[in-house]
C-alpha positions in Angstrom: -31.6 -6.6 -45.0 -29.6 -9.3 -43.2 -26.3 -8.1 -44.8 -27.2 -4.3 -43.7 -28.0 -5.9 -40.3 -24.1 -7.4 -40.3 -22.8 -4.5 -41.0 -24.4 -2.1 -38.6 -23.3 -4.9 -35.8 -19.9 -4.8 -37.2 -19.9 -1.0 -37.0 -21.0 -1.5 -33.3 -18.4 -3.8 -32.4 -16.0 -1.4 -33.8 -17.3 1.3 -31.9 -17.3 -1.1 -28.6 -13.4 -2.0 -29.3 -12.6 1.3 -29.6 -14.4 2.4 -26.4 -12.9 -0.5 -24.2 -9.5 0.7 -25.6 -9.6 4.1 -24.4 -11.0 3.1 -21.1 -8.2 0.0 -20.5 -6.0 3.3 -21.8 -7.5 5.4 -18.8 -7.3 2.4 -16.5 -3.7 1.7 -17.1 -2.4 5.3 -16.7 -4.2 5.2 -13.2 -2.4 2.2 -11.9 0.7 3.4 -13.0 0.4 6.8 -12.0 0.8 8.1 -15.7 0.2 11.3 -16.9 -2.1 11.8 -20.1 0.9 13.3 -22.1 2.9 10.2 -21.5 0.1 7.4 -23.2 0.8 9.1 -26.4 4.4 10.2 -26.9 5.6 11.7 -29.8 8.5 9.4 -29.8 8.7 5.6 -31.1 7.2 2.9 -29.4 6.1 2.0 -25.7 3.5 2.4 -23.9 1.8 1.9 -20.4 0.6 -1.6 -21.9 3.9 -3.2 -21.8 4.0 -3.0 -17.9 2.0 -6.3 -18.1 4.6 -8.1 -20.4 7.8 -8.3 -18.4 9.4 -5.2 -17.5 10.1 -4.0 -13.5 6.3 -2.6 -13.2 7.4 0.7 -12.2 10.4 1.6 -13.9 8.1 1.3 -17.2 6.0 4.5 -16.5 9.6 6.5 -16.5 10.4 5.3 -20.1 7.1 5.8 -22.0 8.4 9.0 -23.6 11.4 7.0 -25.4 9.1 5.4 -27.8 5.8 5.6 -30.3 2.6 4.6 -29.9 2.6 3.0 -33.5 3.0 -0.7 -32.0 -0.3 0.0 -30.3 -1.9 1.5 -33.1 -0.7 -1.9 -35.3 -2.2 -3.9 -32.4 -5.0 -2.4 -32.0 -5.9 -2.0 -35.7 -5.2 -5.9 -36.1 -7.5 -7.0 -33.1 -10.4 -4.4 -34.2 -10.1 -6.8 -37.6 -9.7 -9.8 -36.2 -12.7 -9.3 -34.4 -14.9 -8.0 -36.9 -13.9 -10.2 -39.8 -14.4 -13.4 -37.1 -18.8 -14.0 -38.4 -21.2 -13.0 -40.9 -24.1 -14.5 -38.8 -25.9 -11.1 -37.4 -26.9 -13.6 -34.2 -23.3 -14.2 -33.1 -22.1 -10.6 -34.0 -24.7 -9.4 -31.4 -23.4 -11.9 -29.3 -19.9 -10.5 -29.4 -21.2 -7.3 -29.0 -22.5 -8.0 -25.9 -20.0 -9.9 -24.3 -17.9 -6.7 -25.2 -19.8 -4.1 -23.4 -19.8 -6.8 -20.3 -15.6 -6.7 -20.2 -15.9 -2.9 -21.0 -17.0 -2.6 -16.7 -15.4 0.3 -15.0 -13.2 -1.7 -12.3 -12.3 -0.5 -9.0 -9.2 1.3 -9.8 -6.4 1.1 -7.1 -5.0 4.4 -5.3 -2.6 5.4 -3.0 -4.2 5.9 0.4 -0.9 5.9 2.7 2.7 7.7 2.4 5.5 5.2 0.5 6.6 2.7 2.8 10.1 1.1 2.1 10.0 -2.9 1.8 11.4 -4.6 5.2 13.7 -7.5 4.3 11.8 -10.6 3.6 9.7 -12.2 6.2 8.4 -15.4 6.4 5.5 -14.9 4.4 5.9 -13.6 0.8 2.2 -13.5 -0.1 -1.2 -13.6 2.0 -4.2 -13.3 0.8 -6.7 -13.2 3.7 -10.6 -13.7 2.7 -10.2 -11.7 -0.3 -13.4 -10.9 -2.8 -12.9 -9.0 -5.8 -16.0 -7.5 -7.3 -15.8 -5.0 -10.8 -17.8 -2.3 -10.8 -20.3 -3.1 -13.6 -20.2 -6.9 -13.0 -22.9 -8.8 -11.0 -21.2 -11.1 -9.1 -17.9 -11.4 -8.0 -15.0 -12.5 -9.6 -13.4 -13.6 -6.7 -14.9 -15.1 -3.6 -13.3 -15.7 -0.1 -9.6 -16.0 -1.4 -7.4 -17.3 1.1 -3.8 -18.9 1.1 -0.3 -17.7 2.1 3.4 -18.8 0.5 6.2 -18.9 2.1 9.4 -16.7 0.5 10.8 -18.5 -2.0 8.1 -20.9 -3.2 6.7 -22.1 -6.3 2.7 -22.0 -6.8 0.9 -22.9 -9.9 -2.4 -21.6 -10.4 -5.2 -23.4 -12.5 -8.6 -23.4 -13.8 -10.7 -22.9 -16.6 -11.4 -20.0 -18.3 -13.4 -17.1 -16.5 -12.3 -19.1 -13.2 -10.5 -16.0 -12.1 -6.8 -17.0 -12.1 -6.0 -13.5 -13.8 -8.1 -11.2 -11.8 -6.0 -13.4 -8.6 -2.8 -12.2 -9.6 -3.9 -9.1 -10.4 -4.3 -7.9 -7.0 -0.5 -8.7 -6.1 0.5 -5.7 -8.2 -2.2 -3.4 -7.0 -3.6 -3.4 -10.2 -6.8 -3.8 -9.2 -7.4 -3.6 -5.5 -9.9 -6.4 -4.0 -13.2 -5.1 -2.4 -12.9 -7.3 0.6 -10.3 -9.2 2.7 -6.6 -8.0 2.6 -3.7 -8.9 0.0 -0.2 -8.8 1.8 3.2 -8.6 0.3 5.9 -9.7 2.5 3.9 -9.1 6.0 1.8 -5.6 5.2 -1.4 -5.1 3.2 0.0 -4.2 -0.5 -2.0 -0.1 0.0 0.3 0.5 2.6 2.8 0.4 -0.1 3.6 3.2 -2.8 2.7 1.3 -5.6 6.0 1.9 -6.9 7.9 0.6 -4.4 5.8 -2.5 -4.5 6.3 -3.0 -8.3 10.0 -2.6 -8.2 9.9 -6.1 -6.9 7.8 -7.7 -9.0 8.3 -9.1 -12.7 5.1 -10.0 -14.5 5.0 -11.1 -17.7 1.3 -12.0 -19.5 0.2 -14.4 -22.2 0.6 -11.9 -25.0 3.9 -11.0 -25.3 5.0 -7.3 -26.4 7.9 -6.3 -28.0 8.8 -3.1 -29.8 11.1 -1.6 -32.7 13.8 -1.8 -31.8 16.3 -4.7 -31.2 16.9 -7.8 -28.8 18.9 -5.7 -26.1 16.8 -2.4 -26.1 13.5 -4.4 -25.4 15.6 -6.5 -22.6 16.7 -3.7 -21.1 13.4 -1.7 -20.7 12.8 -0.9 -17.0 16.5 -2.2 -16.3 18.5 0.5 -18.7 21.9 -0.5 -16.4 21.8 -3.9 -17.3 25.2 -5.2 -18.3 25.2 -7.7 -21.4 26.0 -10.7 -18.7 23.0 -10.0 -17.1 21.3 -9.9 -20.1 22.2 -13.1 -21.3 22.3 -15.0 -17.6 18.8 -13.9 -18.2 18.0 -15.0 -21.5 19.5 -18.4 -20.3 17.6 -19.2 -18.0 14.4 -17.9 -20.3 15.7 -20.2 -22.9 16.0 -17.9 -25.1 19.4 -17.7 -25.5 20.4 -20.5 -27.7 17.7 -19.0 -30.9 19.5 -15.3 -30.0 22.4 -16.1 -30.6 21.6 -17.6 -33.9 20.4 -14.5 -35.2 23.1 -11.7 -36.9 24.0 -9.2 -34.4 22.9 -11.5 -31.3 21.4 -9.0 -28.4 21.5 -6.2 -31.4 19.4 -8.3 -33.7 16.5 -6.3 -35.0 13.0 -6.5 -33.9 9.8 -5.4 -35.8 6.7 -4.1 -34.3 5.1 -6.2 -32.2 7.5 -8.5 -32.7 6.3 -9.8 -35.7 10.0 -11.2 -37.1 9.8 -13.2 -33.8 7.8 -16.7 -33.6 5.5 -16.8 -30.6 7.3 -19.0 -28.5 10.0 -16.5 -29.2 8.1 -13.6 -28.0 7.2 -15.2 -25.1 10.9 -16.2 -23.6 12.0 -12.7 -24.6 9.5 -11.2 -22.3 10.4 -13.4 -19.7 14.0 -13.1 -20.1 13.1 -8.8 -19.6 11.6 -9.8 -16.1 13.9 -11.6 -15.3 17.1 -9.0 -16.1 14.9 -6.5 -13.6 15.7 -9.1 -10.9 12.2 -9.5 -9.0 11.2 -10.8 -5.7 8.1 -11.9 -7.0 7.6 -13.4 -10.5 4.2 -14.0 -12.3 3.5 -16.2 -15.3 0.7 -15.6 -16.5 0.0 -18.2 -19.1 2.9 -16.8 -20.4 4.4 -20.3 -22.1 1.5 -20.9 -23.9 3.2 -20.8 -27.4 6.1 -23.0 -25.9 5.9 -26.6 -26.7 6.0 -29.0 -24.2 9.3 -30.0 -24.5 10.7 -25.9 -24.4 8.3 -26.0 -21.9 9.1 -28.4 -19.7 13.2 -27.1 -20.2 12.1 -23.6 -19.4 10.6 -24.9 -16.3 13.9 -27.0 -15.2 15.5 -23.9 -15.8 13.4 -21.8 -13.6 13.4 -24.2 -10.6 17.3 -22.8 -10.1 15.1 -19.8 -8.9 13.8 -21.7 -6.2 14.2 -19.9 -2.3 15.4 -17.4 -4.2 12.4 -15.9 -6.0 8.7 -16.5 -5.5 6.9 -17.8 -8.3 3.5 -17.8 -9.7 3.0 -20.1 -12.4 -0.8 -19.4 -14.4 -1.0 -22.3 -16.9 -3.4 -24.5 -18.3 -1.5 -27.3 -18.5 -1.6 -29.2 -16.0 2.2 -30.5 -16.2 3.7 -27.3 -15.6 2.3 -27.3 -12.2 3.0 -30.6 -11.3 6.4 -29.8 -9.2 5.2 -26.8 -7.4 5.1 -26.3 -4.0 1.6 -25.6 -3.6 -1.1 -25.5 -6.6 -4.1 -23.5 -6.3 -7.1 -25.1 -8.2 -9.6 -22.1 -9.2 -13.3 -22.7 -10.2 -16.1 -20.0 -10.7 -13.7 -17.5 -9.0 -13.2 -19.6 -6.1 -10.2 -21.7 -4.7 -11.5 -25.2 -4.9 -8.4 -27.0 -4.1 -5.4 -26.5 -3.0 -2.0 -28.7 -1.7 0.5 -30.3 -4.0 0.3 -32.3 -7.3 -0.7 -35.5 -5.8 -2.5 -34.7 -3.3 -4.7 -32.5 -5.8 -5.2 -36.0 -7.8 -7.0 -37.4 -5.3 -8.6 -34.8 -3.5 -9.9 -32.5 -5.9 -12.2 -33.6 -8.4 -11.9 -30.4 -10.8 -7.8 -30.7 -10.5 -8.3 -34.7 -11.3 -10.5 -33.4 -14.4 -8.0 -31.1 -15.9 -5.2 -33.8 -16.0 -7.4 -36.3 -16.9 -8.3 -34.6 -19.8 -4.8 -33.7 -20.9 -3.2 -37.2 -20.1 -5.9 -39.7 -19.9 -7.1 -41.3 -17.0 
């Protein structure tokens, strides 16, 4: 009875997986402004996922019909096992299930409610956030509560916290991806709806913790959303990534092959490819999110040298848990329980903020 019990729960899970796939599907091709024709192409490879991996956000939509949706299918197929395969105990298998259907909510989609504005040179200000709450449609509580902070053009900010302490769902909102249910999120001086969300993406790079690549080789997945590109650009970029030194040790260099999902690729490789495709699209506004995880902490800590050269130039969000790739930043927001519960620089954050002094403790000892 127990193992007919496991099974039905797995078959449930399945059926959950499957469901929040089709409705993340839905949600993505409404923030990009995707047709349905366009989420499944009949050609090989991309699709409306990878505009959270790295790419200029809206020149992505325009290329989905140059590739196949057989990466996804891979990636999907291995996370559906993954997560089935993961218990035998009926108890944590129900579990699972419902901590599915509860990330399954139907969020509150963004739309355009103004004409496309053009960007005005920078101002002072790159991003505000002015008493913003964020609340998903399904969820009971928010997952963000009273977020306020502004950073000057140019700066550096790390953001940290523990897990479900709504570092994501922060950055999130910079994008339009989701738009907050209270306060106002402003890019460069004007609430982000009164942009076209395409004109707002253009200047933005964002590149997430799991990297995607696609068939294909080094250059063409470099050069998605930035198809002009020259090969100095490419490589300027994969400098400062550091990702230049294992390219070039591969035959063929920027025409090196790549498998599906990058699977001839180590994580850490992965990783600095996708940031090195953010970084070839130029952006005014670059987000991190978690996305040197794989890295160890000597890449790292090289990678982030490397991307202080950025600094004035670019704005930069930084979403890490570890606590010394945020130590040089401008200005580190400390997140707990979806709320900003310190904030100021490295330092200052030590003795100030109790959850900040936790966090480093705990990586490096009191």
């Amino acid at each position: 009875m127990s193992q007919i019990l496991i099974e039905l729960v797995k078959l449930a899970n399945l059926i959950i997986q499957v469901t929040k796939a089709v409705a993340c599907a839905g949600r993505v091709q409404a923030v990009l402004d995707i047709s349905p024709e366009m989420s499944f192409p009949s050609d090989n490879g991309l699709t409306a996922s990878d505009s959270f991996n790295g790419n200029g956000l809206s020149d992505l939509s325009g290329s989905l019909t140059e590739h196949v949706s057989s990466d996804v299918s891979d990636t999907l197929t291995d996370d559906l096992s993954s997560d089935v395969s993961d218990s035998s105990d009926p108890d944590v298998l129900l579990s699972n299930v419902s901590d599915e259907t509860a990330d399954c909510s139907e969020v509150n989609i963004s739309s355009d409610r103004h004409a496309p504005l053009q960007l005005d040179v920078f101002s002072g200000t790159a991003v505000q956030f002015s008493h913003v709450g964020l609340r998903y449609s399904m969820a009971g509580a928010e997952s963000l509560t009273d977020i306020d902070f502004s950073v000057p053009c140019g700066y550096t900010v790390g953001i940290i916290g523990g897990t479900g302490s709504g570092k994501t769902s922060l950055v999130n909102l910079i994008p339009r991806f989701y738009d907050a249910t209270s306060g106002t999120v402003s890019v460069f001086g004007k609430p982000v709806f009164e942009y076209s969300k395409e004109e707002l993406r253009k200047r933005i790079g964002m590149v997430m913790q799991r990297a995607q690549l696609f068939s294909g080789t080094i250059r063409s997945n470099l050069k998605l959303g930035a198809e002009s590109a020259s090969d100095e650009q490419l490589w300027e970029a994969l400098e400062t990534a550091k990702a230049a030194d294992f390219v070039r040790g591969k035959p063929g260099g920027l025409d090196a092959p790549v498998s599906q999902n990058g699977r001839n690729l180590s994580g850490g490789q992965k990783q600095r490819l996708t940031i090195a495709r953010a970084l070839v699209t130029q952006p005014e506004i670059l987000i991190l999110d978690d996305s040197s995880s794989a890295l160890d902490f000597a890449t790292d800590a090289a990678l982030r040298e490397s991307l202080s050269e950025l600094h004035g130039k670019t704005t930069i969000f930084i979403v890490s848990q570890r606590a010394s790739s945020l130590r040089h930043a401008d200005m580190i927001i400390v997140m707990d329980d979806g709320k900003i519960v310190g904030l100021g620089e490295h330092d200052e954050l030590l003795s100030d903020c109790l959850v900040y002094r936790e966090i480093y403790e705990s990586q490096f000892g009191a």
